[in-house]
N, CA, C and O atoms as a GROMACS GRO file, in nm:
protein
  592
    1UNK      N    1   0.171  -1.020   1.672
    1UNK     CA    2   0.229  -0.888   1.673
    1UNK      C    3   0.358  -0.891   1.592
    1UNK      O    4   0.433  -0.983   1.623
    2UNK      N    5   0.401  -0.812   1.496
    2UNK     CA    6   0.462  -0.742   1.409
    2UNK      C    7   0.569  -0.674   1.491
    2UNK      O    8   0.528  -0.578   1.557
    3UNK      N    9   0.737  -0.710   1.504
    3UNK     CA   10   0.806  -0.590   1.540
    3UNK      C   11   0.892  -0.568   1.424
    3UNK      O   12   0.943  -0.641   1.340
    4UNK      N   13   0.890  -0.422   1.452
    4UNK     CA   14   1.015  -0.400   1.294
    4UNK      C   15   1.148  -0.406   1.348
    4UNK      O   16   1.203  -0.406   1.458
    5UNK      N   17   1.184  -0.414   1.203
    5UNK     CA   18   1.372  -0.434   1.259
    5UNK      C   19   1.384  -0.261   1.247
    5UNK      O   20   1.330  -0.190   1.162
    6UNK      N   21   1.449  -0.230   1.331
    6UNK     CA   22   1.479  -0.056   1.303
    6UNK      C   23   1.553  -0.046   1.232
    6UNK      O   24   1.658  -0.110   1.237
    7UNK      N   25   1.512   0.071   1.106
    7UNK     CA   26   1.627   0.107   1.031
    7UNK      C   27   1.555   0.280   1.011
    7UNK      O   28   1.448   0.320   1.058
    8UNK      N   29   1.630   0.338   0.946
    8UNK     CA   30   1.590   0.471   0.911
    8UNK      C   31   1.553   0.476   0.791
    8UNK      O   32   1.566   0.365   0.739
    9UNK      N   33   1.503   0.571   0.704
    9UNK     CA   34   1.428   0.567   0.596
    9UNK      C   35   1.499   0.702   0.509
    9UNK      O   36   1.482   0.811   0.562
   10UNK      N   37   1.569   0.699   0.394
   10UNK     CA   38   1.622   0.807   0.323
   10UNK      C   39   1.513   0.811   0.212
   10UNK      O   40   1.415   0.741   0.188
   11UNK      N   41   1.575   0.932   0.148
   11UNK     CA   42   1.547   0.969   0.045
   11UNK      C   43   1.609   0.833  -0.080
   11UNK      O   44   1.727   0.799  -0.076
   12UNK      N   45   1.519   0.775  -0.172
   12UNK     CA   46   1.568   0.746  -0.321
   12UNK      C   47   1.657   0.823  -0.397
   12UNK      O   48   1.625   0.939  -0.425
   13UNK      N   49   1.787   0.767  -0.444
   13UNK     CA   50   1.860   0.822  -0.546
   13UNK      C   51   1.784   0.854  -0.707
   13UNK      O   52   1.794   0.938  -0.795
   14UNK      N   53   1.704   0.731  -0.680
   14UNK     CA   54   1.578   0.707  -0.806
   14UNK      C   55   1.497   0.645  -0.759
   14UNK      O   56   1.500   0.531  -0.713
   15UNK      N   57   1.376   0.757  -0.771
   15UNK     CA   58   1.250   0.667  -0.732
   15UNK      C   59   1.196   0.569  -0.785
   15UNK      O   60   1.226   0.554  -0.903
   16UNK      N   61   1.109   0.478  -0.732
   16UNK     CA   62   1.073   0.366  -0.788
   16UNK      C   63   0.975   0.421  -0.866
   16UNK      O   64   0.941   0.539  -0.855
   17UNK      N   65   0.905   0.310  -0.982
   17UNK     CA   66   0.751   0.357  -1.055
   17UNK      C   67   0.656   0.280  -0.965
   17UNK      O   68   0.672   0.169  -0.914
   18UNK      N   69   0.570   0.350  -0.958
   18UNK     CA   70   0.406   0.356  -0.872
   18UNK      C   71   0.392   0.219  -0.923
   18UNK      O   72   0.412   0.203  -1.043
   19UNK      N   73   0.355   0.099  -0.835
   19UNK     CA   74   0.265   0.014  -0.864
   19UNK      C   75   0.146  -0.040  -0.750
   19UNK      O   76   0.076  -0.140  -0.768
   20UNK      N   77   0.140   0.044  -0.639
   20UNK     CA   78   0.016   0.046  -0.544
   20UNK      C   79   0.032   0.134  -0.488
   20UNK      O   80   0.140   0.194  -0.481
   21UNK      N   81  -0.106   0.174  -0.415
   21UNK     CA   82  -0.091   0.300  -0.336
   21UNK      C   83  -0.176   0.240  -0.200
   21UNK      O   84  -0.237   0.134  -0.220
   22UNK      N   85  -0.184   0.294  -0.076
   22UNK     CA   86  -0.205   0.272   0.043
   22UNK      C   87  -0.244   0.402   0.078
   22UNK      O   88  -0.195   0.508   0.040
   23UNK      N   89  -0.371   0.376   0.183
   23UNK     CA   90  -0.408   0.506   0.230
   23UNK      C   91  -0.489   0.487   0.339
   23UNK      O   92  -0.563   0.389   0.344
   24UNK      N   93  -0.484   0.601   0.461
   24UNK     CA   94  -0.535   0.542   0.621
   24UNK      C   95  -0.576   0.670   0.632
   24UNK      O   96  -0.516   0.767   0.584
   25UNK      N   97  -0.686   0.673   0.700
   25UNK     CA   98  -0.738   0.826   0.802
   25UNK      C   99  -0.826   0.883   0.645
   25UNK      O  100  -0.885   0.837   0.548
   26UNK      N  101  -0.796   0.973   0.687
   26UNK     CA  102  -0.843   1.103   0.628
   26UNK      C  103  -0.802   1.046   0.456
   26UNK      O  104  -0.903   1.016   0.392
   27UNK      N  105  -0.698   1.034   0.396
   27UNK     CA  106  -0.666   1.009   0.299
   27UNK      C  107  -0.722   0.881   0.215
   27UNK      O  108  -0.695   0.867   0.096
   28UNK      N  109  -0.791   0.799   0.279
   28UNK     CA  110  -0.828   0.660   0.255
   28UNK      C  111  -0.952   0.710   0.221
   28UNK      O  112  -0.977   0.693   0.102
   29UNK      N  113  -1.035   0.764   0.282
   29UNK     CA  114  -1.203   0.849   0.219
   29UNK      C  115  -1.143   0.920   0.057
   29UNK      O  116  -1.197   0.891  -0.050
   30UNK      N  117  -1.046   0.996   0.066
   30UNK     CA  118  -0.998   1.081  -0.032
   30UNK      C  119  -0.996   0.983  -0.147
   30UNK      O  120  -1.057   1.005  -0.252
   31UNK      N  121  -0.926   0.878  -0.125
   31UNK     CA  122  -0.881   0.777  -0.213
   31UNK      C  123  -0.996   0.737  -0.258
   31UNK      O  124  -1.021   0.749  -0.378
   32UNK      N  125  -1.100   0.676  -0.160
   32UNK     CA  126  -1.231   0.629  -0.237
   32UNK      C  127  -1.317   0.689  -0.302
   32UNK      O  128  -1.369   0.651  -0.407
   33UNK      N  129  -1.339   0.795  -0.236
   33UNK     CA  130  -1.422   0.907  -0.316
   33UNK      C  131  -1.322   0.941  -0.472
   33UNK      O  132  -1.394   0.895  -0.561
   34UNK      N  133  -1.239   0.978  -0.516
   34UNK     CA  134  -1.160   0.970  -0.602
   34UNK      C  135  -1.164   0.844  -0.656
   34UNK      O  136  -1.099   0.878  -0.755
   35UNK      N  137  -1.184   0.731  -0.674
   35UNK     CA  138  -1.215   0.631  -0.728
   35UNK      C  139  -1.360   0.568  -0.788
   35UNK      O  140  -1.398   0.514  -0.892
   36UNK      N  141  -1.420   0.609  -0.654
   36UNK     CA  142  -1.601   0.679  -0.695
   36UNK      C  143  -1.618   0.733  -0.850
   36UNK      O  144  -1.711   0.697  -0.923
   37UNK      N  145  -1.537   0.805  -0.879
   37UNK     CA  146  -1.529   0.891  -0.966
   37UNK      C  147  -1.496   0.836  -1.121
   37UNK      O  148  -1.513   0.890  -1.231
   38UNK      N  149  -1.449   0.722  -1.089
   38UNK     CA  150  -1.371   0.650  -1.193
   38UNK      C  151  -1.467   0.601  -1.262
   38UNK      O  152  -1.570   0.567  -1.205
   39UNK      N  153  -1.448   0.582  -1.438
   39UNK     CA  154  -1.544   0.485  -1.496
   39UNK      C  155  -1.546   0.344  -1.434
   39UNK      O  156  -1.461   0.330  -1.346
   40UNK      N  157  -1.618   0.240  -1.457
   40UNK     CA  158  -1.638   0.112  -1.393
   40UNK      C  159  -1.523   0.049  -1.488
   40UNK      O  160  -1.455  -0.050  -1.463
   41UNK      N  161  -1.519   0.113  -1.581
   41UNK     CA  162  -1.370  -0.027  -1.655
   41UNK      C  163  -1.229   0.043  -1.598
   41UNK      O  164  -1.125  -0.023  -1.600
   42UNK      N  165  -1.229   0.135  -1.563
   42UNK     CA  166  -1.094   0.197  -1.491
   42UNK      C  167  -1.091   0.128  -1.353
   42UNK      O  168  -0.991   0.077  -1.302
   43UNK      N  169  -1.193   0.133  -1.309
   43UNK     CA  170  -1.197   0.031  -1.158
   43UNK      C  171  -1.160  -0.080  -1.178
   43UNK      O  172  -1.071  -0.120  -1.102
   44UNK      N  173  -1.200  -0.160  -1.267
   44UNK     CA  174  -1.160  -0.271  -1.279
   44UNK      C  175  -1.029  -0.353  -1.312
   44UNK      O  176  -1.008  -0.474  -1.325
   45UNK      N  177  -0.927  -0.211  -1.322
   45UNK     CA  178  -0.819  -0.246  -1.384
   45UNK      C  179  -0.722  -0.259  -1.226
   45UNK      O  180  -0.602  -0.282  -1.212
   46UNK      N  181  -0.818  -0.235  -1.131
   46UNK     CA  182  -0.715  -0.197  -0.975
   46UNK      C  183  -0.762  -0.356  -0.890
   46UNK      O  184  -0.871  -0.414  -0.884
   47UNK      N  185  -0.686  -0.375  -0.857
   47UNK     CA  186  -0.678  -0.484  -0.720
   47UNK      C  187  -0.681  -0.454  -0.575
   47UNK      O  188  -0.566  -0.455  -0.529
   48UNK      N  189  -0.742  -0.437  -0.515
   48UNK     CA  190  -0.758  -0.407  -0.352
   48UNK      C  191  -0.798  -0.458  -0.228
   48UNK      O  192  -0.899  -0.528  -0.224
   49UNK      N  193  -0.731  -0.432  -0.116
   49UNK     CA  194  -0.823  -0.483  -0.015
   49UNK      C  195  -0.865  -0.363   0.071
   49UNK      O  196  -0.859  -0.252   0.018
   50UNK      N  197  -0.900  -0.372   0.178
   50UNK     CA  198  -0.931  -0.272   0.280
   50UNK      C  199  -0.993  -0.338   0.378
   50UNK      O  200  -1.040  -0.452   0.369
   51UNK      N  201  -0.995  -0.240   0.511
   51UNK     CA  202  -1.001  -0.250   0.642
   51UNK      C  203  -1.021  -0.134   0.703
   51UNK      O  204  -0.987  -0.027   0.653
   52UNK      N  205  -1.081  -0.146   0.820
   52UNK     CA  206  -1.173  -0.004   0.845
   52UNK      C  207  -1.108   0.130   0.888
   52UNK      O  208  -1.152   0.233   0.940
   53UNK      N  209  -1.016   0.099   0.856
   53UNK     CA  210  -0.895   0.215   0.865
   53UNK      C  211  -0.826   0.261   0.722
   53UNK      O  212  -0.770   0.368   0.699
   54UNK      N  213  -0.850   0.138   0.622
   54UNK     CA  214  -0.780   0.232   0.530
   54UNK      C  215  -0.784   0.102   0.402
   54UNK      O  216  -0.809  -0.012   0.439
   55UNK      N  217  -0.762   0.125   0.283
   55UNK     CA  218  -0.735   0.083   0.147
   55UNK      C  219  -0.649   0.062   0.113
   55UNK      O  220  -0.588   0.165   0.143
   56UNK      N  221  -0.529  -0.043   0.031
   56UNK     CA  222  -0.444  -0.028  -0.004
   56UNK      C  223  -0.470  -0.143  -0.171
   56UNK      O  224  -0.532  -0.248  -0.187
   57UNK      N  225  -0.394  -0.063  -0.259
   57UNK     CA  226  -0.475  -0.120  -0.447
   57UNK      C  227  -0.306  -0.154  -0.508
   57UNK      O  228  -0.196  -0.112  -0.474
   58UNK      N  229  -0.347  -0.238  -0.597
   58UNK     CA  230  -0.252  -0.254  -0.691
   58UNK      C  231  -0.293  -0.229  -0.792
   58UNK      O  232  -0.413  -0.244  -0.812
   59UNK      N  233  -0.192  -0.174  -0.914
   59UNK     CA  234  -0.206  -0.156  -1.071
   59UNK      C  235  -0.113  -0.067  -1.130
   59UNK      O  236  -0.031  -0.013  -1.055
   60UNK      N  237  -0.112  -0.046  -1.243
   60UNK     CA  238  -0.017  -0.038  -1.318
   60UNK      C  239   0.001   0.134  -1.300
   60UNK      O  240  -0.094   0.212  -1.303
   61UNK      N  241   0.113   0.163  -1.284
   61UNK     CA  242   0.137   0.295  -1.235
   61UNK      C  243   0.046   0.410  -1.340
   61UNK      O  244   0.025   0.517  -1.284
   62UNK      N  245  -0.005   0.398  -1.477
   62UNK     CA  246  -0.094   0.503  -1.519
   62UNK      C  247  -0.242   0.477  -1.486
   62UNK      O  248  -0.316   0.565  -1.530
   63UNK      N  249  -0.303   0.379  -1.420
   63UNK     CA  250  -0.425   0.344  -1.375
   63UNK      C  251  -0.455   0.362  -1.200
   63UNK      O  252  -0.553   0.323  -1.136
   64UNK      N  253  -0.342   0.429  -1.158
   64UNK     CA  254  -0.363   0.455  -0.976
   64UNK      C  255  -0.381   0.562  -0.969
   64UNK      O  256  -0.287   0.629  -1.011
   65UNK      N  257  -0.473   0.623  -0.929
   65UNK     CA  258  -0.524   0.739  -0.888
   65UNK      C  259  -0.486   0.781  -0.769
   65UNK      O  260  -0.484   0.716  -0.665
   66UNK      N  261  -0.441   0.942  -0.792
   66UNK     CA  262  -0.395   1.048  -0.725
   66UNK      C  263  -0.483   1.076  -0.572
   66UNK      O  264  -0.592   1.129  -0.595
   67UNK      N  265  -0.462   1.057  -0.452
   67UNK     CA  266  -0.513   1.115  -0.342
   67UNK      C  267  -0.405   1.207  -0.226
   67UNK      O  268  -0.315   1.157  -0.159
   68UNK      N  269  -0.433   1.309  -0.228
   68UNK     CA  270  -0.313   1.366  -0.105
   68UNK      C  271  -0.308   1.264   0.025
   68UNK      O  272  -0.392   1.186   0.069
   69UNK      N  273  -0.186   1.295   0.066
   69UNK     CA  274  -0.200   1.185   0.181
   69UNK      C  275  -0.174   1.087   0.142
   69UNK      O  276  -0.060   1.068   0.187
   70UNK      N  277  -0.206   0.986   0.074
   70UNK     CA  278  -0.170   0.826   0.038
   70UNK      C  279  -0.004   0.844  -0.013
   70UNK      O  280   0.067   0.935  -0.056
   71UNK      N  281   0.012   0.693   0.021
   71UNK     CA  282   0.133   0.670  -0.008
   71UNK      C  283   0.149   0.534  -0.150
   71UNK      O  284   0.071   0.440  -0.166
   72UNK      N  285   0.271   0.566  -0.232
   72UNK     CA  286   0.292   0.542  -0.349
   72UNK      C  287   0.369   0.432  -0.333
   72UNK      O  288   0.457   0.438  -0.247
   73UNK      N  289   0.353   0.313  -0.407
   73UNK     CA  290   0.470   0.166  -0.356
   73UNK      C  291   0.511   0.100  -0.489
   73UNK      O  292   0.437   0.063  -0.581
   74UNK      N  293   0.625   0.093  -0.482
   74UNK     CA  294   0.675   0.015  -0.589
   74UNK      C  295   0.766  -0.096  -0.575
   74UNK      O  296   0.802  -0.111  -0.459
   75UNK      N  297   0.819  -0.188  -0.668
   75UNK     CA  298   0.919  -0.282  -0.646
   75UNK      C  299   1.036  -0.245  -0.702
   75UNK      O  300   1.067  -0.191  -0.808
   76UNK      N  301   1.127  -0.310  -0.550
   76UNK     CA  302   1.267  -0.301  -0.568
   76UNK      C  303   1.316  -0.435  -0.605
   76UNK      O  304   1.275  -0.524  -0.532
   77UNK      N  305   1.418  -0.481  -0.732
   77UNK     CA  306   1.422  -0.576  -0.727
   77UNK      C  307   1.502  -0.670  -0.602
   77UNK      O  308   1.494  -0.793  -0.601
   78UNK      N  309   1.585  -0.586  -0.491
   78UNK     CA  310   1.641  -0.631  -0.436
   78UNK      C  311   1.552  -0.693  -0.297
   78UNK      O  312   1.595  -0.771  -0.211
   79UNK      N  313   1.464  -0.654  -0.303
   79UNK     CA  314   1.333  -0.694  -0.215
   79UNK      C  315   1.173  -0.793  -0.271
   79UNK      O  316   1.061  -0.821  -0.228
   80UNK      N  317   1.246  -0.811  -0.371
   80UNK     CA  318   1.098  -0.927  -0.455
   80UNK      C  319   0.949  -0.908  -0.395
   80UNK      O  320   0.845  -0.896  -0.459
   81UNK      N  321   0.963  -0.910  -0.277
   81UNK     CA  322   0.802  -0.943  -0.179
   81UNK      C  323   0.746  -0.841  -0.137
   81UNK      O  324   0.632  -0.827  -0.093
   82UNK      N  325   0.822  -0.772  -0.152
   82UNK     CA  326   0.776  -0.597  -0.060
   82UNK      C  327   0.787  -0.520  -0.187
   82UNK      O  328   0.857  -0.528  -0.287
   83UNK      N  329   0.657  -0.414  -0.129
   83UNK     CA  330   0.625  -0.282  -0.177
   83UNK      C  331   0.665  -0.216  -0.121
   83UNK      O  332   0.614  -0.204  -0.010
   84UNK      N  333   0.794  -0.115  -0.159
   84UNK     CA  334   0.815  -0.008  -0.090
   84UNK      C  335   0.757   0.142  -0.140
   84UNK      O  336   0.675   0.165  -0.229
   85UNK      N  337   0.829   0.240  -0.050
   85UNK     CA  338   0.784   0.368  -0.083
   85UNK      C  339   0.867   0.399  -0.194
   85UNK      O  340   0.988   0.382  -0.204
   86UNK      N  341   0.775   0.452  -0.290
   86UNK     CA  342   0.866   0.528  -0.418
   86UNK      C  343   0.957   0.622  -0.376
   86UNK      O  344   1.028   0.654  -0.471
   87UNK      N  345   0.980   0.668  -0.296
   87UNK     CA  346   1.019   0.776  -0.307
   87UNK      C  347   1.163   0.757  -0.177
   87UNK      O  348   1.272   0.814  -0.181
   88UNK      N  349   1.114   0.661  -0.072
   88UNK     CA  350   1.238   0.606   0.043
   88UNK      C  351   1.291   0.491   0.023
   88UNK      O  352   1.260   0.402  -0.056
   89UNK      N  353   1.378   0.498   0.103
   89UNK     CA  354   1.419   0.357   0.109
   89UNK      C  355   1.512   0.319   0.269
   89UNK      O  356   1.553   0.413   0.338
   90UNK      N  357   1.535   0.180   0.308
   90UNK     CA  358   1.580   0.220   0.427
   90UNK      C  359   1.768   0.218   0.456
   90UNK      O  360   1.846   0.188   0.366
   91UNK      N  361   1.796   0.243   0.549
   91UNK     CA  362   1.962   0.274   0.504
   91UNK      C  363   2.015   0.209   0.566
   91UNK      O  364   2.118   0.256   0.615
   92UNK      N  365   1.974   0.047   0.605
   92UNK     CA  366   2.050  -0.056   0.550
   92UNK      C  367   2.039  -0.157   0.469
   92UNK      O  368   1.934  -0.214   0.442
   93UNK      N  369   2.140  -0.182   0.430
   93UNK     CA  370   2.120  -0.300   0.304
   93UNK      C  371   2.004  -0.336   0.254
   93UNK      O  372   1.929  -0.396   0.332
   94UNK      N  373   1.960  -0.313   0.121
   94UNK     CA  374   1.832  -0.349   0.136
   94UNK      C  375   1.740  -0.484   0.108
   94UNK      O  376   1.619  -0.508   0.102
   95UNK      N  377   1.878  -0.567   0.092
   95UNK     CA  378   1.828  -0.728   0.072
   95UNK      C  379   1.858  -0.796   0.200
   95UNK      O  380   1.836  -0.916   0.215
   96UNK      N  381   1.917  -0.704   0.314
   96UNK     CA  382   1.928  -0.794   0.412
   96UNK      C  383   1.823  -0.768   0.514
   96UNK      O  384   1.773  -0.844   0.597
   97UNK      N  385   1.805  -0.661   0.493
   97UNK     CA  386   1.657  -0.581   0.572
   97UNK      C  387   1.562  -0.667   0.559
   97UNK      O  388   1.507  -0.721   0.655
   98UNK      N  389   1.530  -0.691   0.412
   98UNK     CA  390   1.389  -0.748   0.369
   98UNK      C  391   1.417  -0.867   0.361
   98UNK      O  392   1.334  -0.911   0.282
   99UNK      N  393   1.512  -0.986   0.408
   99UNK     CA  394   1.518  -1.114   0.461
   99UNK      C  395   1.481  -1.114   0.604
   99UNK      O  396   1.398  -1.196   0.644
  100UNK      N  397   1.549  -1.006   0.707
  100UNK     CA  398   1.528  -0.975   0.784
  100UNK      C  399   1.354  -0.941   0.861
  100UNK      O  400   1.296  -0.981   0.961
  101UNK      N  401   1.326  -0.860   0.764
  101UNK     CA  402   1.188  -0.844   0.796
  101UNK      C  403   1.081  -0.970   0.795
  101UNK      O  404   0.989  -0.994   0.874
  102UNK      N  405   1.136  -1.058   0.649
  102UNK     CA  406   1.017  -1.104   0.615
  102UNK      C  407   1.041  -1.270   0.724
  102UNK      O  408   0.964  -1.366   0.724
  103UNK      N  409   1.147  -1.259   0.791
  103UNK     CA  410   1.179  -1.357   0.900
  103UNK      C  411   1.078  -1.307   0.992
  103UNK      O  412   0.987  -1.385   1.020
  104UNK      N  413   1.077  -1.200   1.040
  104UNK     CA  414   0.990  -1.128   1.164
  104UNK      C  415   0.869  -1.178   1.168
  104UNK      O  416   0.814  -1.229   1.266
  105UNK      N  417   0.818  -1.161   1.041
  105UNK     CA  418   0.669  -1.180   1.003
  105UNK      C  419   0.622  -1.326   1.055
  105UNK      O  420   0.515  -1.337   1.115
  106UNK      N  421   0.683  -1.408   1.037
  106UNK     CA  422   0.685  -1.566   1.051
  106UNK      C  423   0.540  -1.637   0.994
  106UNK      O  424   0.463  -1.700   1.067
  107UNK      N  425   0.524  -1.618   0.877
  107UNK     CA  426   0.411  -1.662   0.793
  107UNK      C  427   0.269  -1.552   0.814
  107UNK      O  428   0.171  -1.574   0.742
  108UNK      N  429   0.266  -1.458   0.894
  108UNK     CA  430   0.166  -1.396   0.938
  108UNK      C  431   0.079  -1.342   0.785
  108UNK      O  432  -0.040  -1.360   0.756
  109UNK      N  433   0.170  -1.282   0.716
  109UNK     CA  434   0.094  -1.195   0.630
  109UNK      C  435   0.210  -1.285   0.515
  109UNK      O  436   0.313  -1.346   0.540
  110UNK      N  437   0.125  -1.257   0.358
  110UNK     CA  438   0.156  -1.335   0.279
  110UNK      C  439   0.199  -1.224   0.134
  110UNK      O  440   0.124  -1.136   0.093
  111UNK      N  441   0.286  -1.246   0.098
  111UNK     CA  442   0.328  -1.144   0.000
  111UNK      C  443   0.253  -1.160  -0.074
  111UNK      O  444   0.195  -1.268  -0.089
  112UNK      N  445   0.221  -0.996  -0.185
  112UNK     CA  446   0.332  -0.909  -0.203
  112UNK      C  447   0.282  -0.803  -0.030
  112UNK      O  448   0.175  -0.790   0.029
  113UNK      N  449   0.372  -0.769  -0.013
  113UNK     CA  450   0.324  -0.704   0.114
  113UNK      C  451   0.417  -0.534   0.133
  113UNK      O  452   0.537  -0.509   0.143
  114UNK      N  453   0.264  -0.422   0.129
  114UNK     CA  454   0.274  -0.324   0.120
  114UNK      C  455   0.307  -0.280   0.265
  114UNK      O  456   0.246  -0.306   0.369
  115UNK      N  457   0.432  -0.198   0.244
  115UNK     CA  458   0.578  -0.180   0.344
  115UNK      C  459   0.500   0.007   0.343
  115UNK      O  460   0.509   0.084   0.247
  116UNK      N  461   0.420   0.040   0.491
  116UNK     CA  462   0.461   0.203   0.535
  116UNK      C  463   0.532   0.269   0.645
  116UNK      O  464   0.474   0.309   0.746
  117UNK      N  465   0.652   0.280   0.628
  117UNK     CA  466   0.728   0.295   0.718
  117UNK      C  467   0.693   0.333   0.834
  117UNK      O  468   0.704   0.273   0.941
  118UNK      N  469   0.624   0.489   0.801
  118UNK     CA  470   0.571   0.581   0.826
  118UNK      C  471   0.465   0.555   0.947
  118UNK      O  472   0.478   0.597   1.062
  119UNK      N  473   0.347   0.469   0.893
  119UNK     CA  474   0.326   0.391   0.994
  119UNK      C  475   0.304   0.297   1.064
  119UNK      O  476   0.207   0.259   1.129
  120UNK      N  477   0.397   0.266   1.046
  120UNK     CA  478   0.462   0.099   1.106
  120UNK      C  479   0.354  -0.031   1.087
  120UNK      O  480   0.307  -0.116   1.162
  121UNK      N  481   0.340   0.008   0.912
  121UNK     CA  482   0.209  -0.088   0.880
  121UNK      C  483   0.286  -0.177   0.768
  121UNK      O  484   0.362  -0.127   0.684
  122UNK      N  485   0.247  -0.346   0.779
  122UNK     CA  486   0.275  -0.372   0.676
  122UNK      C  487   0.146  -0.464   0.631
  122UNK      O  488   0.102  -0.555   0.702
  123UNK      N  489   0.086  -0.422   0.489
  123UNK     CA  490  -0.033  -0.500   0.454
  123UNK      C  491  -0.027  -0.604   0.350
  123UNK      O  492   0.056  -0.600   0.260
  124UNK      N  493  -0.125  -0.706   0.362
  124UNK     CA  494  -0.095  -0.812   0.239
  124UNK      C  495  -0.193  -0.736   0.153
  124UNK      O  496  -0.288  -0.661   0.173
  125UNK      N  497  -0.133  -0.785   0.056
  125UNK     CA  498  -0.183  -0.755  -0.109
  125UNK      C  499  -0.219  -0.880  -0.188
  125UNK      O  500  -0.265  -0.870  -0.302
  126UNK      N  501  -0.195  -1.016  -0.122
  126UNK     CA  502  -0.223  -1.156  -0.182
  126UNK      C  503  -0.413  -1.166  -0.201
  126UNK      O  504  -0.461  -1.235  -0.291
  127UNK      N  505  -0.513  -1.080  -0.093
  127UNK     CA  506  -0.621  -1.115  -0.149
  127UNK      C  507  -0.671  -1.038  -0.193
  127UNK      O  508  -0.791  -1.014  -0.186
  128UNK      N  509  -0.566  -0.968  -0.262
  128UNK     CA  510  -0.695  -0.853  -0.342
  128UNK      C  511  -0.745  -0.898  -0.418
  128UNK      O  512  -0.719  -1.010  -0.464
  129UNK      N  513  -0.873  -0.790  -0.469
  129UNK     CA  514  -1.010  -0.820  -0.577
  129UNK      C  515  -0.985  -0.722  -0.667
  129UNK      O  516  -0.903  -0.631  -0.651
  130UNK      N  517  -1.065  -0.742  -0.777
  130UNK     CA  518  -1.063  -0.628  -0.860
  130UNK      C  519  -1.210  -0.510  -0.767
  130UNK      O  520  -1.299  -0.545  -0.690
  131UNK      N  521  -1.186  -0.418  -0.803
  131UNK     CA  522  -1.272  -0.336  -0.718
  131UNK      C  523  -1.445  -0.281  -0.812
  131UNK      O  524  -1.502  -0.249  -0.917
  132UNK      N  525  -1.450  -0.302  -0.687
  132UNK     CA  526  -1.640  -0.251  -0.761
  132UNK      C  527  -1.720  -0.140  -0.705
  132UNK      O  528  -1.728  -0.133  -0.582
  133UNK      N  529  -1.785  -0.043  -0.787
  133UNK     CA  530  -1.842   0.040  -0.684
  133UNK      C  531  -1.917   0.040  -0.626
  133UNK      O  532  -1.942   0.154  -0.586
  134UNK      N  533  -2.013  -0.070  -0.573
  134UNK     CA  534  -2.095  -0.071  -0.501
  134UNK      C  535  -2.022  -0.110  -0.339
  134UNK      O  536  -2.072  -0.067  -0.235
  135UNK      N  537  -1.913  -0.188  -0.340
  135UNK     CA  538  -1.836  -0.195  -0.236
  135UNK      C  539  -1.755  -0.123  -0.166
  135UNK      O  540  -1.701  -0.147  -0.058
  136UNK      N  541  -1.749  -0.029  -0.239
  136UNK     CA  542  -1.639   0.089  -0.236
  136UNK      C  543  -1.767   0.200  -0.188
  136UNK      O  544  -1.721   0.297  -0.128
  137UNK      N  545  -1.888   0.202  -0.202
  137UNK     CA  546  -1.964   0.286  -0.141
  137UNK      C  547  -2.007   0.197   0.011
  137UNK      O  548  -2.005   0.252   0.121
  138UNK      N  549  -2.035   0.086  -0.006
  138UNK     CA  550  -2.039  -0.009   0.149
  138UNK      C  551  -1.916   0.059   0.194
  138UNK      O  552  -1.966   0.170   0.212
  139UNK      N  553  -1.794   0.074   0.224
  139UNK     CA  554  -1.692   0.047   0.277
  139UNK      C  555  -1.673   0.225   0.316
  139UNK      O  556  -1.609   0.255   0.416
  140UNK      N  557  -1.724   0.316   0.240
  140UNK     CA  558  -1.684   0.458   0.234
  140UNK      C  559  -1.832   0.470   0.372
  140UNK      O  560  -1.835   0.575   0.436
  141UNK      N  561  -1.902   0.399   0.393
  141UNK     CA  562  -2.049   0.441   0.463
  141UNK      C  563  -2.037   0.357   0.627
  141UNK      O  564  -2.092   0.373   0.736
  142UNK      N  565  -1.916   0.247   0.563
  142UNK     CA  566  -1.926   0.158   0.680
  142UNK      C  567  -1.764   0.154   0.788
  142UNK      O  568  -1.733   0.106   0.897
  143UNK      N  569  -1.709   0.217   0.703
  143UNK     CA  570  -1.526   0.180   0.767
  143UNK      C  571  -1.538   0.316   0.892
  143UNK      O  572  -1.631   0.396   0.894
  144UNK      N  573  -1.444   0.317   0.970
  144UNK     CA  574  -1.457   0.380   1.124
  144UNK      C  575  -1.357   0.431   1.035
  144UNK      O  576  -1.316   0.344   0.957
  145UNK      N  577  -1.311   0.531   1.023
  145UNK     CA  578  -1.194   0.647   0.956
  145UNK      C  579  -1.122   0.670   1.045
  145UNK      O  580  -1.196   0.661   1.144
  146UNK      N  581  -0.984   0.703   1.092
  146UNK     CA  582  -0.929   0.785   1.192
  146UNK      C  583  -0.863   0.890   1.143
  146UNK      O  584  -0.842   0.860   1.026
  147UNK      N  585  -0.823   0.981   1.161
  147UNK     CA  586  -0.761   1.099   1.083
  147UNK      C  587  -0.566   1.028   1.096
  147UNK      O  588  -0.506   0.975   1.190
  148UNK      N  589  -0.532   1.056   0.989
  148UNK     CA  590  -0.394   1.005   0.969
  148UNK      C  591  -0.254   0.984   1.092
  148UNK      O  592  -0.145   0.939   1.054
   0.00000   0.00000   0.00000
């Protein structure tokens, strides 16, 4: 079990650039089906894992595809290991937080590791694959969804 260190979550002075996106419930179907969609060499340019709740991809911020609902992660350099939210950040220090955090963890999950505040998820990104669509239709037919 995972406890977070509490901190609060502001607004970015400057947002970060997109380099993964994460998505659970309702938005994680959105995401796949929207990727469905993709040519097979555009798929191939994304890294992912998933779990029957939700998807979370890496790639280069013009190759991540748009889903409402999902959340957008980028790197701070003051946090090396973590993906945060483009758009938050938390309001304390943010290199002591993310020493802090990644103490908590105590080897559990293995960086780079996608940080949702929101909901109190943090996922590894160390085994992603490049993505394929035949798995991405297994996973859209087979994952238990929960609404967000």
């Amino acid at each position: 079990m995972i406890h977070w260190v509490e901190v609060r979550w502001r607004p970015r002075a400057e947002p970060l650039e997109p380099v993964a996106v994460v998505a659970t419930g309702s938005a994680a179907r959105a995401l796949a089906k929207r990727l469905l969609e993709l040519p097979d060499d555009e798929l191939k340019r994304l890294r992912g894992v998933s779990w029957n709740e939700g998807l979370a991809l890496e790639g280069e911020s013009q190759n991540l595809p748009w889903a409402d609902g999902a959340s957008y992660l980028g790197h701070d350099a003051r946090a090396p290991k973590l993906l945060l939210p483009c758009a938050l950040e938390p309001d304390a220090p943010l290199d002591l937080w993310a020493r802090a955090f990644e103490r908590q963890l105590k080897r559990e999950l293995v960086a780079p590791l996608a940080i949702l505040p929101q909901n109190n998820l943090a996922i590894s990104l160390a085994g992603g694959r490049s993505l394929e669509r035949a798995k991405l239709e297994v996973w859209l037919q087979t994952s238990k969804l929960t609404p967000n």
